[in-house]
MARNU-74508 format. One line per 10 residues: number of its first residue (from 1); their letters; for each residue z, x, y of C-alpha. Coordinates in nm, 4 decimals. Example, Ala and Ser with C-alpha at 12.3 -4.5 7.8 and 13.67 -1.06 7.14 Angstrom:
2
1) AS) 0.7800:1.2300:-0.4500 ~ 0.7140:1.3670:-0.1060 .
//
This chain:
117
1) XXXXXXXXXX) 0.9759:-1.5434:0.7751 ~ 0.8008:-1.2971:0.5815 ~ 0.9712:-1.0231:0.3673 ~ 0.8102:-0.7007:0.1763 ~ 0.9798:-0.5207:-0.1016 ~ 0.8788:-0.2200:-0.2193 ~ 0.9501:-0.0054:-0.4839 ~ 0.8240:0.3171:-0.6454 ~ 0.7191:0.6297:-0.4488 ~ 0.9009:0.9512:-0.5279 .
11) XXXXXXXXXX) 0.8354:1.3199:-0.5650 ~ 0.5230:1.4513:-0.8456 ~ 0.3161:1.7728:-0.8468 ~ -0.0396:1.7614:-0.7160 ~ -0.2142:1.6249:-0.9561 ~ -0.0268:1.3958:-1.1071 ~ 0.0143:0.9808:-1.0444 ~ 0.2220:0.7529:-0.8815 ~ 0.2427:0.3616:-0.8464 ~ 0.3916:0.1896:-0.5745 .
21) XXXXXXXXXX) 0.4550:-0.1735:-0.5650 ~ 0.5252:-0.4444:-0.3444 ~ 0.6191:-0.8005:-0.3693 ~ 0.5851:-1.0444:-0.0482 ~ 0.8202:-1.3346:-0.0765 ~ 0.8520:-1.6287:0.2559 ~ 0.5435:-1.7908:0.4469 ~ 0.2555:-1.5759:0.3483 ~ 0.0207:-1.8399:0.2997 ~ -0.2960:-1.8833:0.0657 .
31) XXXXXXXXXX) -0.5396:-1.6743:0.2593 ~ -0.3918:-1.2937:0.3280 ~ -0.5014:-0.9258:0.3085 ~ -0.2373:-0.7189:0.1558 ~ -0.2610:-0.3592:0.1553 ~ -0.0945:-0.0328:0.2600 ~ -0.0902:0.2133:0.4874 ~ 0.0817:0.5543:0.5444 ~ 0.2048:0.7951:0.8089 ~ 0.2737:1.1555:0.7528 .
41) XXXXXXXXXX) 0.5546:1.3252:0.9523 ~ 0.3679:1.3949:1.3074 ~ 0.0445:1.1907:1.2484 ~ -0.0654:0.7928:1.3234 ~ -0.0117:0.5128:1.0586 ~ -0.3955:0.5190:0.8911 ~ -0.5058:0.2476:0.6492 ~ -0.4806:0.3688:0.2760 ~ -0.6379:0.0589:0.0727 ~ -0.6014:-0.2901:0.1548 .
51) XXXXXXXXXX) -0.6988:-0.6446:-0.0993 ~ -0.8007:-0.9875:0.0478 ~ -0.6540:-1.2872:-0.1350 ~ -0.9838:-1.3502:-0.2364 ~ -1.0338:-0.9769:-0.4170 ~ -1.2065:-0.7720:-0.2180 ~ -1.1079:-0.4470:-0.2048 ~ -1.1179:-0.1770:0.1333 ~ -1.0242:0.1983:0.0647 ~ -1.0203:0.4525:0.2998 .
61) XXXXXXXXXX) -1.2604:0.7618:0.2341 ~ -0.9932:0.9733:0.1776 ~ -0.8314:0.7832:-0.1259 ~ -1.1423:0.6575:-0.2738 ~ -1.1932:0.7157:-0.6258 ~ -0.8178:0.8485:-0.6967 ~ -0.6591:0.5511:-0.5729 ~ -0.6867:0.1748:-0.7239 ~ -0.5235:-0.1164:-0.5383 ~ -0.4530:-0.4642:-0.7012 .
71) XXXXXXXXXX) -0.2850:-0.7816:-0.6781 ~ -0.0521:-1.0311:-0.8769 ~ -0.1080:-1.3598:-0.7496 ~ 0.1188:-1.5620:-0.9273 ~ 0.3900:-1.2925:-0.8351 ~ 0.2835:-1.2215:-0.4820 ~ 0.2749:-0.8299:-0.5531 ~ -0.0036:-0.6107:-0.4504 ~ 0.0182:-0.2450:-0.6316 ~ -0.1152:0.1185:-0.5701 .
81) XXXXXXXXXX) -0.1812:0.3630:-0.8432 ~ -0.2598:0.6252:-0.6978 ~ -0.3955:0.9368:-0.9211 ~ -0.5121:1.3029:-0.8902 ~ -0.2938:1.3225:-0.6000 ~ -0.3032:1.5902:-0.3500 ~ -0.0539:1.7706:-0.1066 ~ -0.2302:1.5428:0.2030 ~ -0.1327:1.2320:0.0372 ~ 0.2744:1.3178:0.1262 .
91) XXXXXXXXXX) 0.3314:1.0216:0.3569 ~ 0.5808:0.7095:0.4000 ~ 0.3607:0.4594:0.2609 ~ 0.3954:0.1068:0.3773 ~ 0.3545:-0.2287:0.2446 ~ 0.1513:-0.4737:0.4625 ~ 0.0774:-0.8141:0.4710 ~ -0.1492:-0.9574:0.7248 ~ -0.2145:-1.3520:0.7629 ~ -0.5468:-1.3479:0.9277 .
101) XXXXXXXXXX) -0.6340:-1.6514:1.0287 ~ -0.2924:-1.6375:1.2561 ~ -0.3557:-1.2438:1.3237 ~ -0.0134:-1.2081:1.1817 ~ 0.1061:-0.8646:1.0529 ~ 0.4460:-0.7967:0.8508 ~ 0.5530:-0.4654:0.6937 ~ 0.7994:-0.3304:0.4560 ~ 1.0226:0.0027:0.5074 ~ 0.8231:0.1831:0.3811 .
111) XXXXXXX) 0.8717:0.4570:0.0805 ~ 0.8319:0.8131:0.0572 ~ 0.6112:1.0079:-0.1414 ~ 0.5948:1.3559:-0.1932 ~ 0.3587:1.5464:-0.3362 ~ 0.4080:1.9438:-0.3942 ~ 0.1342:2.1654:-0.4823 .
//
């Protein structure tokens, strides 16, 4: 059983920064992508930024250059500071944890963040 916390998200002006965090607790095993994803009200979940447990780092075009994901891996917590942000970026934003060699996929509840221009 796997289990994703998250914590952070919130309302800011365009512009401004956010972090989100999330810590993964249970079975997650040594070798994992963590990452998140969002959905804005009417659209598909899309990728945001994801981080292998090995470092490497995938960002969608959209967030690239505003947005920095990283990892604690003594604390199983991946974060998402996410900067110059822009009315677009409103979304749920959700946690993710995917155990690849298993193709294994676990998310959190997700957490709202608004951003008003």
């Amino acid at each position: 059983q796997v289990q994703l916390v998250e914590s952070g998200g919130g309302l800011v002006q365009a512009g401004g920064s956010l972090s989100l965090s999330c810590a993964a607790s249970g079975s997650i095993f040594s070798s994992n992508i963590m990452g998140w994803f969002r959905q804005a009200q009417g659209k598909e979940r899309e990728l945001v930024a994801t981080i292998s447990s090995g470092g490497m780092t995938n960002y969608s075009d959209s967030v690239k250059g505003r947005f920095t994901i990283s990892r604690d891996y003594a604390k199983n917590t991946v974060y998402l500071q996410m900067n110059s942000l822009k009315p677009e970026d409103t979304a749920v934003y959700y946690c993710n944890l995917n155990i690849d060699y298993y193709d294994l996929w676990y998310w959190g509840k997700g957490t709202l963040v608004t951003v008003s221009s």
